[in-house]
C-alpha positions in Angstrom: -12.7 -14.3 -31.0 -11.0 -11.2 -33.0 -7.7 -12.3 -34.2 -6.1 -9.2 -33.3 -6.5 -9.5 -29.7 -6.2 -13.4 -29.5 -2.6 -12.6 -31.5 -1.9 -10.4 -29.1 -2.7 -12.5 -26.4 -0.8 -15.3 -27.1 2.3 -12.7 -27.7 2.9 -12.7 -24.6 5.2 -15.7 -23.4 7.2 -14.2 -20.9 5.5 -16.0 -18.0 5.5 -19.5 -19.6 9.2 -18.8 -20.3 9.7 -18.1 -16.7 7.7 -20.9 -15.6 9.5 -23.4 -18.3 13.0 -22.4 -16.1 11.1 -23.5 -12.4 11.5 -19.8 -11.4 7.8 -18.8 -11.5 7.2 -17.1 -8.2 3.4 -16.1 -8.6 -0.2 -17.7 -7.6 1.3 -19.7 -5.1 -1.6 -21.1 -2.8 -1.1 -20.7 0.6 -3.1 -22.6 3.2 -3.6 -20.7 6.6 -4.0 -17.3 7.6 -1.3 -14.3 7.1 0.9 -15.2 10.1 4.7 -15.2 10.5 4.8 -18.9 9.5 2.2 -20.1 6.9 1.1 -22.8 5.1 2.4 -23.9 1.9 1.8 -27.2 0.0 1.3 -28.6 2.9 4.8 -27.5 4.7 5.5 -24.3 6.9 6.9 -21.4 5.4 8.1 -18.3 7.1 6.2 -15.3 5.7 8.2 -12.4 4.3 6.4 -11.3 1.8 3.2 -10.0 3.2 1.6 -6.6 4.1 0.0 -7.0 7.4 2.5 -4.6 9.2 0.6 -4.7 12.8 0.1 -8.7 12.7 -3.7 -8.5 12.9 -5.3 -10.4 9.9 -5.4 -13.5 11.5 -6.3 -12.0 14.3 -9.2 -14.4 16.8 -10.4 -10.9 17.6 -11.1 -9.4 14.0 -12.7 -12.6 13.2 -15.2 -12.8 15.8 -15.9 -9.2 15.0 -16.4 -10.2 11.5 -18.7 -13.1 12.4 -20.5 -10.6 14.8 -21.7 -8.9 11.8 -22.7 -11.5 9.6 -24.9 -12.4 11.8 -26.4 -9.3 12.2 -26.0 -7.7 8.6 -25.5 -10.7 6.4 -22.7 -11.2 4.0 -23.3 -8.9 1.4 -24.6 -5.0 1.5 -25.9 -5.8 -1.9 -25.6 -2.5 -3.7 -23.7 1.0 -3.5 -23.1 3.4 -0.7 -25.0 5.6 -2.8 -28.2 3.8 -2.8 -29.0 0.8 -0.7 -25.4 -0.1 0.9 -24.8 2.3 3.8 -25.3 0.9 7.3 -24.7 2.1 10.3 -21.3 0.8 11.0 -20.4 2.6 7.5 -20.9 5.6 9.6 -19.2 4.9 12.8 -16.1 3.4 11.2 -15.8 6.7 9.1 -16.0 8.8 12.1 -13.6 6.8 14.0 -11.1 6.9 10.5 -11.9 10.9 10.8 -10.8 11.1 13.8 -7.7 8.7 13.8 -6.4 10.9 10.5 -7.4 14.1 12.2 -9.7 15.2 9.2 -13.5 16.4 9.5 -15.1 13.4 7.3 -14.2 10.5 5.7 -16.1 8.3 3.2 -15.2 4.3 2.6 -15.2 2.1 -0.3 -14.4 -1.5 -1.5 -10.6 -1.3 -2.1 -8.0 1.0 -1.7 -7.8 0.8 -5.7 -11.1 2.2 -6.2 -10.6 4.8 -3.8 -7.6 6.5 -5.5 -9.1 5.6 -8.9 -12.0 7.1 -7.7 -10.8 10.5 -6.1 -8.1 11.3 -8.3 -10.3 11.0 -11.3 -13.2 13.3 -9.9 -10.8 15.8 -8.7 -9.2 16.0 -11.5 -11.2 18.9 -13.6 -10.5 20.3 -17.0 -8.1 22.8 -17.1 -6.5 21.3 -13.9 -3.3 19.7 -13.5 -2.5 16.5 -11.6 1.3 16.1 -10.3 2.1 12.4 -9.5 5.4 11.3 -8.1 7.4 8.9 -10.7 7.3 6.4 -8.2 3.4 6.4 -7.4 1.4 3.5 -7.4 -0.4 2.0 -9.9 -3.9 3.0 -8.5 -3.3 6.5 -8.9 -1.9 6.6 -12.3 -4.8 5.1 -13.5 -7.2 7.5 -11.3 -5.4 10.1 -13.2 -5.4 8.6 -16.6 -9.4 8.6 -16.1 -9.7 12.1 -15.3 -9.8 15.7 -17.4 -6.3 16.8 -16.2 -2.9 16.8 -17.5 -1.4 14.6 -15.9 2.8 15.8 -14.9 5.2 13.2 -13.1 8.3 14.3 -10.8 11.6 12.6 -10.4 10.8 10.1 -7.4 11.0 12.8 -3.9 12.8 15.5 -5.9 11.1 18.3 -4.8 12.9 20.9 -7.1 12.1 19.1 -10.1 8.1 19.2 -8.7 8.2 22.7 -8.2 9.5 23.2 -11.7 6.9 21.9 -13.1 4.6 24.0 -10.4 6.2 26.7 -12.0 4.8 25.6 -15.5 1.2 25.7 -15.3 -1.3 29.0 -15.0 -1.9 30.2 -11.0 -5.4 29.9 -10.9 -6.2 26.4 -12.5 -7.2 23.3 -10.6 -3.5 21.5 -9.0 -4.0 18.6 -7.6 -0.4 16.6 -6.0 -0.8 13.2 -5.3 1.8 11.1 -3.3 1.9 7.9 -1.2 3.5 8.0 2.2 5.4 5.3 2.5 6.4 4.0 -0.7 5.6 0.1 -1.2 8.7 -1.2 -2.7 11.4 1.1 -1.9 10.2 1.1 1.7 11.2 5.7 1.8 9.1 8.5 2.9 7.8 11.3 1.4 8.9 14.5 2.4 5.8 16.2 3.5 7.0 19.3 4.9 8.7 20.0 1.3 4.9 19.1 -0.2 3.2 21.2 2.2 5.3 23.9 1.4 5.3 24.2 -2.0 1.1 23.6 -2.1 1.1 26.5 -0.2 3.1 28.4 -2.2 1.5 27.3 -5.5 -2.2 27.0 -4.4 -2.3 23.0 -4.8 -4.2 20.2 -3.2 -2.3 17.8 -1.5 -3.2 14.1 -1.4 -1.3 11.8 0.3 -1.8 7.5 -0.2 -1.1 6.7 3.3 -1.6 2.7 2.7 1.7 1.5 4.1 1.7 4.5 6.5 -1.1 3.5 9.0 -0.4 1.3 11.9 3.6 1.9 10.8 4.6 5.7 11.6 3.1 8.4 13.0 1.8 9.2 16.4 0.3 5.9 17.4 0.4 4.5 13.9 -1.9 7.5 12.7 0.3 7.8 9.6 2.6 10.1 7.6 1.3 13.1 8.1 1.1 12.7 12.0 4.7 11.3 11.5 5.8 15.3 10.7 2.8 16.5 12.7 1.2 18.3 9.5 -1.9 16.4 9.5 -3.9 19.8 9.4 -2.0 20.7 6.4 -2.2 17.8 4.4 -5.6 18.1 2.4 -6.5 14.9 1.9 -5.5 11.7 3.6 -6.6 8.2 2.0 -5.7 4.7 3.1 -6.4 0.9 3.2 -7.6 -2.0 5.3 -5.8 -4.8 3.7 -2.5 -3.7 5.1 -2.5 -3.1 8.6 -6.2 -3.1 9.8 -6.0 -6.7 8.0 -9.3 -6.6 6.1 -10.6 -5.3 2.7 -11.4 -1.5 1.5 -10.0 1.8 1.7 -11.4 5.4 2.2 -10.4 9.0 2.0 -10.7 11.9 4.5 -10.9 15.4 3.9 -12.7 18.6 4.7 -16.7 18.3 4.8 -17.0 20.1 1.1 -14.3 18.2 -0.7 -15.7 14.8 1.0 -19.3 15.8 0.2 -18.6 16.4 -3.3 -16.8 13.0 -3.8 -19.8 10.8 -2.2 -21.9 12.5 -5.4 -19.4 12.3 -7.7 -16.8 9.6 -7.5 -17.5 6.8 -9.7 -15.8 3.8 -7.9 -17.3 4.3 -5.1 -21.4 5.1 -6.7 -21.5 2.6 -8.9 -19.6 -0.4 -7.0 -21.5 -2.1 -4.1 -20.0 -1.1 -0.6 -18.2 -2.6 2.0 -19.4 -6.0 3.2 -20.5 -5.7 6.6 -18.1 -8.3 7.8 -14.9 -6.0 6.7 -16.2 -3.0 8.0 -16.1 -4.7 11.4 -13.2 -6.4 11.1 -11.0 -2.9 10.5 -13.1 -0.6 13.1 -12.0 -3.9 15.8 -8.5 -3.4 14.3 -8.1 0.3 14.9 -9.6 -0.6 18.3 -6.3 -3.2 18.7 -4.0 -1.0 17.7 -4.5 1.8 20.2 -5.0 -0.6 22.5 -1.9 -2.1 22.3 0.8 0.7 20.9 3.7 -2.4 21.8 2.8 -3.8 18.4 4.1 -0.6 17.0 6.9 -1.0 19.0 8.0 -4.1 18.3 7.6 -3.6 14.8 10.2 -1.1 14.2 12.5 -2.7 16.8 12.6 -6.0 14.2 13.2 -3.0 11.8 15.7 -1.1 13.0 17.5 -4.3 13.7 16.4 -5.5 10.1 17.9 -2.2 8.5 21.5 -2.5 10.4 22.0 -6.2 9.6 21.4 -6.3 5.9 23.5 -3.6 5.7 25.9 -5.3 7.7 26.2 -8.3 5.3 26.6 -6.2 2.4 22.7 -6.0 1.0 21.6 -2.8 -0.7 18.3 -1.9 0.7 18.2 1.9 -0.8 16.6 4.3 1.1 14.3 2.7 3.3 12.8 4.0 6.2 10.3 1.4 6.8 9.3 -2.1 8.1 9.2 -2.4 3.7 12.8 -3.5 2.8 14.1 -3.5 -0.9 17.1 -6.1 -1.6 18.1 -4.6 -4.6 19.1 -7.5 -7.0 19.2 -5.8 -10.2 19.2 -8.5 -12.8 15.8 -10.2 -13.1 16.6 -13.5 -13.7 18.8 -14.2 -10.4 16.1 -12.4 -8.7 13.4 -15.1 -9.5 16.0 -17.9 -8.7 16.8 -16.2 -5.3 13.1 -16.0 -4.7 12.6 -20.3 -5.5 15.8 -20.6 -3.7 14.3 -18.9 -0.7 11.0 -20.3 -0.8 13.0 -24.0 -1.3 14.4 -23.2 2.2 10.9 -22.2 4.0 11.0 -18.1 3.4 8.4 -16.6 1.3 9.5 -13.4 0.0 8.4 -11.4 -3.5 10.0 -10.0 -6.2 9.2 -6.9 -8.2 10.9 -6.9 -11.6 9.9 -5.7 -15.5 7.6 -4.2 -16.0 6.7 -3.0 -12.6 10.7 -1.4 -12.5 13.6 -0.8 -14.9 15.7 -3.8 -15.2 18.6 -1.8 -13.3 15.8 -1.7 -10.3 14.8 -5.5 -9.8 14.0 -6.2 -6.0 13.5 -8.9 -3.7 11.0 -7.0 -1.4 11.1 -7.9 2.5 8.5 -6.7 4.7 8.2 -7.2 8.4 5.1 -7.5 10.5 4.8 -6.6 14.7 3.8 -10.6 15.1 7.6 -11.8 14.0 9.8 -13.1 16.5 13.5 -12.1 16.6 14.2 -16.0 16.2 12.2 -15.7 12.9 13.9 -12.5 11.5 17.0 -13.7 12.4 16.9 -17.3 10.5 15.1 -15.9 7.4 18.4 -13.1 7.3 20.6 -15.8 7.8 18.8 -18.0 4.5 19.0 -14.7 2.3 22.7 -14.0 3.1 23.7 -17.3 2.0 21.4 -17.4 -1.3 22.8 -13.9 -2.5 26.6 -15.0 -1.9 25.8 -18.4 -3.9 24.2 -16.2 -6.8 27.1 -14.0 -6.6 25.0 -10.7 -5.6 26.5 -9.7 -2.6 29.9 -11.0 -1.8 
């Protein structure tokens, strides 16, 4: 093994020193499906901490559908879109995700990952510019550290300092924005109409990460740019199906040429294999549920509205969410992992995002609600976190 790297390796100590304090909140096992309460070493657990906004990924209906189609297709496509791993239901779900997003194509591909790795690094050209929100996720800050542009962050939603650096760069190169929706910590929204306007003005592409927007706002949980009704001005709409559509993959729609020119071009997706048949089903079923049944919806932003008024209440600081996502801003990292074990010691699971995925004056416990929680639930788990953060001294 090269010394260098093995040194380097073994530098890094921070999670054995968090685990050596009984704080270490990661790779916990959990035995049952992504319901409100789960299974945890062998006790039940209230689930806070998860991303399946519409309730569906224990759903009896997305798993026949899944079975369905191993039966038919198999397990595995066993290569790429490109070559050997489209099937038909590839197809069909993409013209149903076309449609639900209001765009003329779409294209699928494993994860949501790939698909912003894969997109922003073909689109982004030499001579071209790529303008990321400070606040982006990880996924696309890689997508643009893999292409040929220079890459320029904002200040998180400050859409003056974005059109400063707009300002910046030649009229007629490549511009490429890339944004997520709904933001998946801090829970805000981005302010399309702001976006929309200034691509206009500066001849930009827009992109917008729409993976904690779909099946949470818009008309009918189409996402946010149905949420401002600009879905015909936003250029290019991507999302996931491990959130909401509880499943696996992502995809991104667009306009035919832009769409075309990614399926021949977009390395994640032609050179990893495609969607197994059983998650393609599983998400087109989910769509299918969701218009269905628009009271999921519903209920989900009633928990959150109610969510939203009573941490405030109690004297949490939950920033500027506008979301079912609910940031409990702790701010120091250590009291933040022992509120975490403290909750999780009491039967609620929730996460917590600290260095280096935020500045140390940022540390979260992230709370995220799903449509299949009961008032009861919501209520309790509030109750739990009020009384850990006034033990730890964070709210008073």
């Amino acid at each position: 093994m090269n010394k260098a790297i093995a040194s380097a390796c073994a530098g890094y100590t921070l999670a054995d020193e968090v685990k050596t304090k009984g704080i270490y909140p990661y790779y916990k096992p959990i035995s049952s499906g992504q319901n409100p309460v789960v299974k945890m070493q062998g006790r039940d657990v209230m689930m806070f901490g998860s991303n399946s906004y519409l309730g569906l990924s224990d759903d009896p209906r997305l798993k026949e559908a899944a079975i369905e189609a191993i039966r038919k297709y198999g397990t595995s496509c066993s290569g790429s879109r490109f070559l050997n791993g489209t099937l038909d239901i590839h197809l069909a779900l993409e013209e149903k995700l076309a449609r639900l997003v209001g765009k003329e194509e779409a294209v699928t591909y494993s994860t949501g990952f790939q698909v912003n790795l894969g997109v922003v690094s073909a689109l982004g050209f030499r001579g071209g510019y790529i303008f990321l929100d400070a606040l982006d996720h990880a996924c696309i800050i890689d997508g643009s550290r893999l292409s040929f542009s220079k890459v320029l962050k904002f200040a998180h939603n400050d859409m003056a300092a974005l059109e400063r650096k707009l300002k910046t760069v030649p009229d007629n190169a490549p511009k490429l924005i890339v944004v997520d929706g709904v933001y998946s910590m801090e829970g805000d929204i981005a302010p399309v109409p702001e976006l929309v306007r200034l691509c206009e003005q500066y001849d930009a592409m827009l992109m917008i990460d729409d993976a904690h927007g779909l099946g949470v706002i818009g008309e009918g949980g189409r996402g946010t740019a149905s949420h401002f009704g600009l879905a015909d001005k936003v250029d290019l709409i991507m999302g996931t199906f491990s959130k909401s559509f509880g499943s696996l993959g992502g995809f991104i729609a667009g306009d035919h040429t832009v769409i075309n020119y990614l399926k021949h071009n977009s390395r994640s997706l032609i050179f990893s294999a495609s969607m197994p048949p059983a998650n393609v089903a599983a998400v087109s079923k989910a769509i299918d549920i969701m218009e269905e049944e628009p009271e999921r919806i519903r209920h989900l932003w009633n928990l959150t509205n109610q969510a939203h008024a009573v941490f405030r209440e109690r004297g949490f600081d939950i920033g500027h969410t506008q979301s079912p996502i609910i940031p409990l801003f702790v701010r120091d990292m250590e009291k933040c992992l022992t509120a975490v074990k403290m909750a999780l010691d009491e039967g609620v699971f929730v996460t917590p995002v600290i260095p280096p995925a935020v500045p140390e004056n940022s540390v979260i416990i992230r709370f995220a609600l799903m449509a299949t929680h009961t008032q009861d639930q919501l209520d309790k788990a509030i109750d739990i976190l009020t009384g850990i953060f006034r033990k730890l001294e964070i709210i008073k």
